[in-house]
N, C-alpha and C positions, 0 to 999 in steps of 0.2 A: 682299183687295186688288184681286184682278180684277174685282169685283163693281163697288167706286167706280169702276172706271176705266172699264168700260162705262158704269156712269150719266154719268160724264163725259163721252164722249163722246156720246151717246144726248141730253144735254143742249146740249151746244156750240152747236149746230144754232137750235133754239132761242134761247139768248142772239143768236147771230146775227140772227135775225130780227128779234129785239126792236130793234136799232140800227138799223132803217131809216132811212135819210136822207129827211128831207123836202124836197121845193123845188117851187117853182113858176117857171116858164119861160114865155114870149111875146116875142113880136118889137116893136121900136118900128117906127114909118110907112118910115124908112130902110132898116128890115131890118134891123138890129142884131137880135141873138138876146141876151136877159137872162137871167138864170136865178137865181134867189133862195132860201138858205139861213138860215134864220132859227136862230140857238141862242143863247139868253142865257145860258149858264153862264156866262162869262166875259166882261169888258168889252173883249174885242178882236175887229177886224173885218176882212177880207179884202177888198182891190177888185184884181180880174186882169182880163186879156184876151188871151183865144186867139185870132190872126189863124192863119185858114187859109192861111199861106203859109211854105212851106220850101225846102231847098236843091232840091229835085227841079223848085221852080216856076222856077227861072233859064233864061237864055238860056247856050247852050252856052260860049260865048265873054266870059262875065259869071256865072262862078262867085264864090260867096263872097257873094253880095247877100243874102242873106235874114239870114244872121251878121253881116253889116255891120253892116245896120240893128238889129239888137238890141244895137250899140252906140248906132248913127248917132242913134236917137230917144232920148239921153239928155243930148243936148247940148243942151237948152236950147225955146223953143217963145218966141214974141210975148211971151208975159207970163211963162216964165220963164229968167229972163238963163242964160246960157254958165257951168256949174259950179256951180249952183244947187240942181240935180234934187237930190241924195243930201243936200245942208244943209237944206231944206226936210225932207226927209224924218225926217231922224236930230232936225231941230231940236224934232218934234212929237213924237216917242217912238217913232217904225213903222221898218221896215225896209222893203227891196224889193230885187228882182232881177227876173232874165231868162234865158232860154234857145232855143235854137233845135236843133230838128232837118230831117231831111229832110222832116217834112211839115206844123210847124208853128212859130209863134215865139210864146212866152206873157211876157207883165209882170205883176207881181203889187206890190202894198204889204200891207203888215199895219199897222194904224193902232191907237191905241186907238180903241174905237166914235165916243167923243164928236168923232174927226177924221175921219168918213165921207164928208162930203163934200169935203173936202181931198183923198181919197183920190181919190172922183171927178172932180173938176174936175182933178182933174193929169190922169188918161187921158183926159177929153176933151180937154186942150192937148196931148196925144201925138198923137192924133189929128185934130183939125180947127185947130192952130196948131203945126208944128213947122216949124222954122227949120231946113233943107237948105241950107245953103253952101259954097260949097269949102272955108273954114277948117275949116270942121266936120271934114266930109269927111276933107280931110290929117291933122286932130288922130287920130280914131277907126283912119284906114290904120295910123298906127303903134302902135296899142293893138292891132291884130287881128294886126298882124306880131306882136309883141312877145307875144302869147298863142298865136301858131303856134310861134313856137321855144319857149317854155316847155314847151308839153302835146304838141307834136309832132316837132319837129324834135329837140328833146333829151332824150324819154322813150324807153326801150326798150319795145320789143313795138308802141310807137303806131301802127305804119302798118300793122298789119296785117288790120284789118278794110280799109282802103283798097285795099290788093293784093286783097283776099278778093272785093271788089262791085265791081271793073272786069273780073275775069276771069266773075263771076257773071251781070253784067249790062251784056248788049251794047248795047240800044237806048233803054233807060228809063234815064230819069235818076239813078236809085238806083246808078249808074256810077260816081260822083262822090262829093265830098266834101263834109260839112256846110260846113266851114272854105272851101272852094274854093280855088282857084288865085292868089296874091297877085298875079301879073302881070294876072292880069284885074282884080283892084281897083286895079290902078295903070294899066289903061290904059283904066277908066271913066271916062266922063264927069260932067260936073255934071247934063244932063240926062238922062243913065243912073240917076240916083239919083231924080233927080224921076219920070222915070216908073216906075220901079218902088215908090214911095211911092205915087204914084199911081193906077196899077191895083191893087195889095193891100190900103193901110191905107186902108179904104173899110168904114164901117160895115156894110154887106152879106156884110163877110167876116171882123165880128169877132163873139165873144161873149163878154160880159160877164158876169160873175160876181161877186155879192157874197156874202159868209158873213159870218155871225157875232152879235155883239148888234148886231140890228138890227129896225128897226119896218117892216113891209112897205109898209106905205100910204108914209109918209115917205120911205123910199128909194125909190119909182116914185115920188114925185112928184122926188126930186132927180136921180133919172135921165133923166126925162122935161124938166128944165131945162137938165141941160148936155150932154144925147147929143142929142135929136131933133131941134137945127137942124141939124143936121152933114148935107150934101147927099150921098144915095144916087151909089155907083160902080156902073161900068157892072158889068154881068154878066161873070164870071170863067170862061172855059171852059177846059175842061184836056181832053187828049185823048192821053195817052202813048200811046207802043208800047208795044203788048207783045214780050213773051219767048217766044222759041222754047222748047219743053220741051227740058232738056238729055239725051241719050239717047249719051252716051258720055265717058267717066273725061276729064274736063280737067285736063292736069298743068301745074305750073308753078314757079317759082320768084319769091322779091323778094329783097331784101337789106335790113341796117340797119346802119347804123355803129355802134347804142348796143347792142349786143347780143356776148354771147362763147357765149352758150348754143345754138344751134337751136332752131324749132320744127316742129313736122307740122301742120298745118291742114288737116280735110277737111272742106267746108265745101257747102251744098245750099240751092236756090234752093226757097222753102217760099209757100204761101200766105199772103190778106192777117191780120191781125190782126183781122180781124173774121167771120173762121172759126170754125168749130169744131175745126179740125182744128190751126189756130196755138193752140189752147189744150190740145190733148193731148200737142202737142210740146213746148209749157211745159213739163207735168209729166215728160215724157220727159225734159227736161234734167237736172227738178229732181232726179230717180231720180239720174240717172246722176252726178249731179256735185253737188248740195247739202249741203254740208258732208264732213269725213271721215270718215262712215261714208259715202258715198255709192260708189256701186258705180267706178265710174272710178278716185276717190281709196284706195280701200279695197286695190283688184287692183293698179295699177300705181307708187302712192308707199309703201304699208303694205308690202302683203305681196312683190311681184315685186322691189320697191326699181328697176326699172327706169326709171321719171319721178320727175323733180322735181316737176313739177305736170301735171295731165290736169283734162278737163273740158268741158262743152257748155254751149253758149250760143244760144238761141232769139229772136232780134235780131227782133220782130214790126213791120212799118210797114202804113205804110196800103194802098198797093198790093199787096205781095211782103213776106213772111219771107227771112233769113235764118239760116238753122241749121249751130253750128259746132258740130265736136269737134277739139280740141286736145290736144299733148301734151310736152311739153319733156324730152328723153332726161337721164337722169343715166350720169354714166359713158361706157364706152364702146357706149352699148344704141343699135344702128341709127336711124332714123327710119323706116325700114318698116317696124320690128319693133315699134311705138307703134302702127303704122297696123293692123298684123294684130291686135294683143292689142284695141285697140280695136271693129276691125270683129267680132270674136267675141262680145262683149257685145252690138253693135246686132243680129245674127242670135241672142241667146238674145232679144231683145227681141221679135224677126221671128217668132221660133219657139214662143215659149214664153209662157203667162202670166205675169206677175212674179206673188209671193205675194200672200197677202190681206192677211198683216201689214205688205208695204210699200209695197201701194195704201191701205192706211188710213195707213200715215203719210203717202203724199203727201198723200192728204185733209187730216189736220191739220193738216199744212204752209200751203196752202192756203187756208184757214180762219182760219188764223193771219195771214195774209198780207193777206186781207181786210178782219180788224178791224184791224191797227195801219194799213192806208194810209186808215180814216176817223178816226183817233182825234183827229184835230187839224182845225180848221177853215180851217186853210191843204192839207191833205191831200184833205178834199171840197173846196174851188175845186179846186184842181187835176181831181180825177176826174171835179167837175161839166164842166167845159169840155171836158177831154180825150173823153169819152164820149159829149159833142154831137158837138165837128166831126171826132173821127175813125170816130164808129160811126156817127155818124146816131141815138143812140139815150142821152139822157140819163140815162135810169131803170137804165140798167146798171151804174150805182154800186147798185144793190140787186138788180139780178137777175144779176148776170152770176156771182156765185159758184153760182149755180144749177146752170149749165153747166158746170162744172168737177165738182160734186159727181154731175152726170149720167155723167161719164169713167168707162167702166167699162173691167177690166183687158182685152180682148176691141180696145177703143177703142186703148188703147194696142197692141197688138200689130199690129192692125191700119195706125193710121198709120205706123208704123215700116216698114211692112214700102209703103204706098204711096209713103214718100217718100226713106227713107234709104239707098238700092239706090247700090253704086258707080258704075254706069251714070248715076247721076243727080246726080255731084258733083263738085268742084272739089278735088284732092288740092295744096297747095300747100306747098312745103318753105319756112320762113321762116330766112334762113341770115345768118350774122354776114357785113359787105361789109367785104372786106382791105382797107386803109387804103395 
């Protein structure tokens, strides 16, 4: 039995390689960035686009615009009417959505193939024909309110990465919240929204993505008809602050109404996501906290019975990481007493090699992780886009499992020991607020 399982794994590697993603990428005259996936298994087709623009790119006092708008650009465009966008869409057979973080906002459709250029010509009318009005505007405030008290204001635990990245981070915009501050979208203007339509959704700052059964000549030539009139925006400069290195225990407290439990939060101001070193504390998480057998869940919900749930979380962006460990007491067990059982694992991490048997399972974890985020051709648009404008580097939909497989147990021990020192972190009690 031990025999197949080393050929198994001795093979994995292998099949991996065999799934290389193909595409081919070039920019039109405007600076649009394309990137092209061609897979005809299937007769369906992918058209996205990642604007390089997130809550981090806001004006202090105009939080919440980059989430706005991945509402605000579905109302409607010149040619197509106010409530139209999702009937067109659902009318042809495809779906679509949207999302936003602090450092990007992506639209995607899934069509079937033979509606590719449907697919297209609607994100060019996103792009070079949307219709910004105040009615718009008023309709979308109460959809964004209306999804703030949903996922935030009335879920327990939700604000706690929010408390976790204003006490993390003093001068960079990673302060803030995706959602931002509803007073600031109600006390925008109509051409607060034009200009910020206007300096971001600028072909220069988007990239395009098609996947799927598709003919490559045919889509450049349909790409080439309804992107390349679209007049180039000006040049986009960004120039955060940076963070001072944190070199002493920051304590604190928040509160929640939706909460009867506590939690402990120690929480560390980590490098960008296109490190190597944000991807050894990936797998540091994954050790500690991926699934129950994971060394967190194993010590403190199995065997000690002192947490209800324990666990870490490696929140990677573009600028800065954030790296949490958490712990929610059962019983009458302290919250320091979460923080110490905790901190004694990150120093066998500091001190010790983890085994070989549970650096190869992160490996197959890993591995694993790699092949289901290409198995779908809406899974490559995404990684294709994602890997251009957040790495600079598109072909790391096929090499970046590289560098993970590079992590040696040595790797880990090491980062542990540069970045998760209590001198260098944010201890935050997240406690129920008496009513």
């Amino acid at each position: 039995m031990k025999k197949y399982r080393l050929l198994l794994l001795l093979w994995l590697p292998l099949a991996i390689n065999a799934q290389k993603v193909e595409f081919e990428e070039y920019d039109l005259n405007n600076g649009m960035h394309v990137i092209l996936h061609q897979d005809n298994a299937a007769p369906v087709v992918v058209t996205s686009v990642m604007y390089h623009v997130g809550a981090k790119d806001e004006q202090p006092n105009r939080t919440g615009m980059a989430h706005f708008f991945e509402h605000l650009l579905f109302e409607g465009t010149k040619n197509i009417k106010k409530g139209e966008w999702f009937k067109i869409v659902s009318s042809n057979g495809g779906k679509n959505n949207a999302n936003t973080t602090d450092d990007r906002t992506y639209y995607y459709e899934i069509f079937p193939s033979n509606k590719l250029e449907l697919g297209l010509w609607m994100e060019s009318e996103r792009l070079l024909h949307p219709i910004i009005g105040q009615k718009g505007v008023d309709t979308q405030n109460e959809v964004v309110k209306e999804e703030k008290r949903l996922r935030i204001d009335n879920q327990p635990y939700s604000r706690f990465l929010e408390n976790v990245k204003k006490h993390l981070f003093k001068k960079h915009p990673y302060k803030g919240t995706t959602i931002g501050k509803m007073e600031h979208l109600d006390n925008a203007t109509l051409n607060d929204f034009l200009a910020f339509n206007k300096k971001f959704y600028i072909p220069n700052n988007a990239t395009l993505v098609v996947a799927g059964d598709i003919n490559i000549a045919n889509t450049k030539k349909m790409i080439s008809d309804y992107f390349e009139e679209i007049p180039k925006g000006k040049e986009i400069k960004r120039n955060f602050s940076k963070e001072a290195p944190i070199t002493q225990q920051i304590n604190a407290k928040a509160y929640d109404p939706n909460i009867q439990i506590p939690a402990i939060i120690a929480a560390y101001r980590t490098p960008s996501m296109k490190t190597r070193d944000s991807r050894v504390l990936d797998m540091i998480s994954t050790y500690l906290s991926s699934g129950k057998s994971s060394v967190l869940y194993k010590k403190l919900v199995d065997t000690k019975k002192i947490a209800l749930q324990a666990g870490a979380i490696n929140l990677s962006q573009e600028d800065y990481g954030t790296y949490v460990l958490y712990g929610l007491p059962l019983g009458d067990t302290k919250l320091d007493t979460l923080v110490k059982e905790i901190d004694q694992e990150i120093q066998k991490i500091q001190t010790e090699l983890i085994s070989e048997k549970a650096h190869q399972k992160l490996q197959n974890k890993f591995e694993n992780r790699f092949v289901n985020a290409n198995t779908s051709v809406e899974g490559i648009a995404n990684s294709l886009a994602r890997y251009h404008v957040l790495f600079g580097d598109t072909n790391l939909i096929n090499t970046e499992i590289n560098i993970y497989r590079s992590i040696t147990r040595e790797d880990i021990r090491n980062v542990a020991k540069k970045y998760l020192n209590p001198n260098q972190r944010l201890i935050l009690e997240y406690l129920p607020e008496k009513k």
